[in-house]
C-alpha positions in Angstrom: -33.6 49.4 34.3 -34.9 46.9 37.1 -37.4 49.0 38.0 -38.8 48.9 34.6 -38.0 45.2 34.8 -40.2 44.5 37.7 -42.9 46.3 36.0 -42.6 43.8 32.9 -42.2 40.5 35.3 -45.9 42.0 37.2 -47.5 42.3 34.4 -46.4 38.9 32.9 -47.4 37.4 36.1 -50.6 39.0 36.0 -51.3 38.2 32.3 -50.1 34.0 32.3 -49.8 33.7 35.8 -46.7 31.6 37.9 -44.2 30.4 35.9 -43.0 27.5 36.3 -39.6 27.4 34.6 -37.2 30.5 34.2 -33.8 30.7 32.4 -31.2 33.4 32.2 -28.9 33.7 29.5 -26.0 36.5 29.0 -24.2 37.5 26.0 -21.0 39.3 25.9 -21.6 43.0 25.9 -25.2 42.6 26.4 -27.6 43.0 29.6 -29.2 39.5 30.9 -32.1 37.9 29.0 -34.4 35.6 30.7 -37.3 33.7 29.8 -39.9 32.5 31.7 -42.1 29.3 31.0 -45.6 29.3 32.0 -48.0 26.3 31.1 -51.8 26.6 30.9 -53.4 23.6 29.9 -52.1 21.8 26.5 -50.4 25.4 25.6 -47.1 25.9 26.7 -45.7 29.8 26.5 -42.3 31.1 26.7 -41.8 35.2 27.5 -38.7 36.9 27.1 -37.9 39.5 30.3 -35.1 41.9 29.6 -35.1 43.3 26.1 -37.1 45.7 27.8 -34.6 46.9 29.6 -33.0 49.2 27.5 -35.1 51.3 24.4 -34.3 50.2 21.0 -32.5 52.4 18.7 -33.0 53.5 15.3 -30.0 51.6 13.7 -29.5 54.9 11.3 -29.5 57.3 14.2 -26.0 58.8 14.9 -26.8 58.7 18.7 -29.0 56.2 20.7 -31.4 57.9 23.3 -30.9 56.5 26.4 -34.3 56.9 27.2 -37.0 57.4 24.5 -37.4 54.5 21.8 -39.9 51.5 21.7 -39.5 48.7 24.8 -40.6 45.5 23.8 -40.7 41.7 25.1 -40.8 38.5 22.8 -43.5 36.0 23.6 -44.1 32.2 22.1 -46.9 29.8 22.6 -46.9 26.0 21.0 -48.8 23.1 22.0 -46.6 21.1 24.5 -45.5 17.6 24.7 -45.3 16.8 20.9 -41.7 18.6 20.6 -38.7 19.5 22.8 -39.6 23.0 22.8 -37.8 24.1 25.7 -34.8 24.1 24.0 -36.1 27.2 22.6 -35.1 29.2 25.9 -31.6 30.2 24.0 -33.1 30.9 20.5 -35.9 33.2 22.2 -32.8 34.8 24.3 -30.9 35.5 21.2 -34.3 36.9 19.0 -34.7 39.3 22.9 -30.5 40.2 22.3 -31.1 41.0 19.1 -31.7 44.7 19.0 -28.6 45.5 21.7 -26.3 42.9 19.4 -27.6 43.5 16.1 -29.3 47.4 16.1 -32.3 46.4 15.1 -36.1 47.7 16.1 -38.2 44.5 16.9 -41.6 45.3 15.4 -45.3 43.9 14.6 -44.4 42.4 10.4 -40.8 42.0 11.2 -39.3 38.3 10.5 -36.6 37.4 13.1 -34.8 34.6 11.7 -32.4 32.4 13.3 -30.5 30.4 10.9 -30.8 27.1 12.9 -33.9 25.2 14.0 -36.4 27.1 17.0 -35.9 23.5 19.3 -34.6 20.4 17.9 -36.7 18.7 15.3 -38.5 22.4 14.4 -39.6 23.2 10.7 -38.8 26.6 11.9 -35.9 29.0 12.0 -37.6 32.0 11.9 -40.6 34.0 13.4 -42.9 36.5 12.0 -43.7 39.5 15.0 -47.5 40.0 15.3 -49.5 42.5 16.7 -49.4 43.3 20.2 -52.0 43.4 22.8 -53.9 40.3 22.4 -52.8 38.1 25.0 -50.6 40.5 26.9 -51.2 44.3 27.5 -49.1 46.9 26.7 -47.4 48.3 29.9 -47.5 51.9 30.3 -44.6 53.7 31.6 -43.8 57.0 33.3 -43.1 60.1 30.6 -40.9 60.1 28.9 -40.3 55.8 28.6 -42.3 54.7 25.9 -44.7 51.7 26.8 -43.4 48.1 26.5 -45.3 46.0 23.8 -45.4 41.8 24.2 -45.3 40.7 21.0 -46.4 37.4 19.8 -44.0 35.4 17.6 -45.4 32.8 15.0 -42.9 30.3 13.9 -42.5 30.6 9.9 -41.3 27.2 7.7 -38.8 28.5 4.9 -41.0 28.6 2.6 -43.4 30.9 4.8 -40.7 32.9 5.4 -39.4 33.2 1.6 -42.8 34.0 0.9 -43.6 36.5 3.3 -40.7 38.4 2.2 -42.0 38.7 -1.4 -45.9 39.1 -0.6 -45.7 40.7 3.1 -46.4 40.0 6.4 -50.2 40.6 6.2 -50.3 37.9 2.9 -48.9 35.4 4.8 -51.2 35.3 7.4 -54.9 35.6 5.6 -52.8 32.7 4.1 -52.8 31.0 7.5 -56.2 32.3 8.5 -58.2 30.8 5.9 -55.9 27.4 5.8 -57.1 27.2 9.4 -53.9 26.8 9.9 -52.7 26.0 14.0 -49.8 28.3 14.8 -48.9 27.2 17.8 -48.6 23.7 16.3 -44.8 22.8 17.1 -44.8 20.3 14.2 -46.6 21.8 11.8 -46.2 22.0 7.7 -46.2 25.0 5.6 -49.3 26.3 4.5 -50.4 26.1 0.9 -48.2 28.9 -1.0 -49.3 28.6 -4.1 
């Protein structure tokens, strides 16, 4: 397990360089979740380090594999100093806890959804997982380990997420893309639905 972490933490370094904030939070009957904070310019991002600790397990399998399943890490990136959103350290800690808590299998066109606001103030209680590989590269692991994927969250408004869940994941974002609409705005409206 720290082994595998240290692998994750390099590659984050490598990827977003120094961070400059770090938080740990533990759940009961759950491994430590931190997240780091690294700033680059007017973009603030926030990466979970932990989830992949442990593979995720089908929820319908009778047995978890110790050792095969999908590894991932949760990563967020908002415009900073229009919102407090670094009191999204716990939210993103709970989203990382979620598949050792709740069973579930964190992937690209899943919604995540919190049930309370992603940092006070937020239009957001929920997040839609995008693709992977963009701004962080998968890390290959040694056979059998599967690699760890960084997935991008994109804070969804209610009626995003509603929507989403009627229409899909990949509806709701052309809807995004041609609204021009800036994700990592913190304060940002829901884009036209209708």
């Amino acid at each position: 397990m720290g082994e595998v972490l240290a692998l994750v933490e390099a590659r984050l370094l490598t990827a977003l360089g120094e961070p400059d904030a770090r938080a740990a939070v533990t759940f009961l009957g759950t491994d430590r979740i931190e997240v780091l904070r690294f700033t680059d310019g007017d973009l603030v991002r926030y990466a979970t380090l932990g989830m992949s600790a442990q593979p995720m397990a089908d929820p319908t399998a009778t047995l978890a594999d110790p050792v095969r399943g999908p590894r991932a890490e949760l990563v967020l990136s908002v415009r900073r100093g229009t919102a407090d959103t670094d009191k999204v350290l716990r939210p993103l800690a709970v989203l990382a806890a979620s598949p050792q808590v709740e069973g579930v299998v964190v992937a690209p066109g899943a919604s995540l959804d919190l049930g309370e606001a992603l940092w006070p103030g937020a239009p957001f209680s929920s997040v839609l997982v995008a693709e992977p590989g963009g701004l962080v590269e998968d890390l290959e692991l040694d056979e059998p380990l599967d690699p760890v994927r960084f997935l991008p969250l994109l804070p969804m408004t209610h009626n995003e997420a509603a929507w989403k869940r009627v229409h899909g994941a990949q509806a709701l974002q052309e809807r995004w893309l041609a609204a021009g609409t800036d994700l990592r705005d913190p304060l940002r409206g829901s884009v036209a639905l209708a």
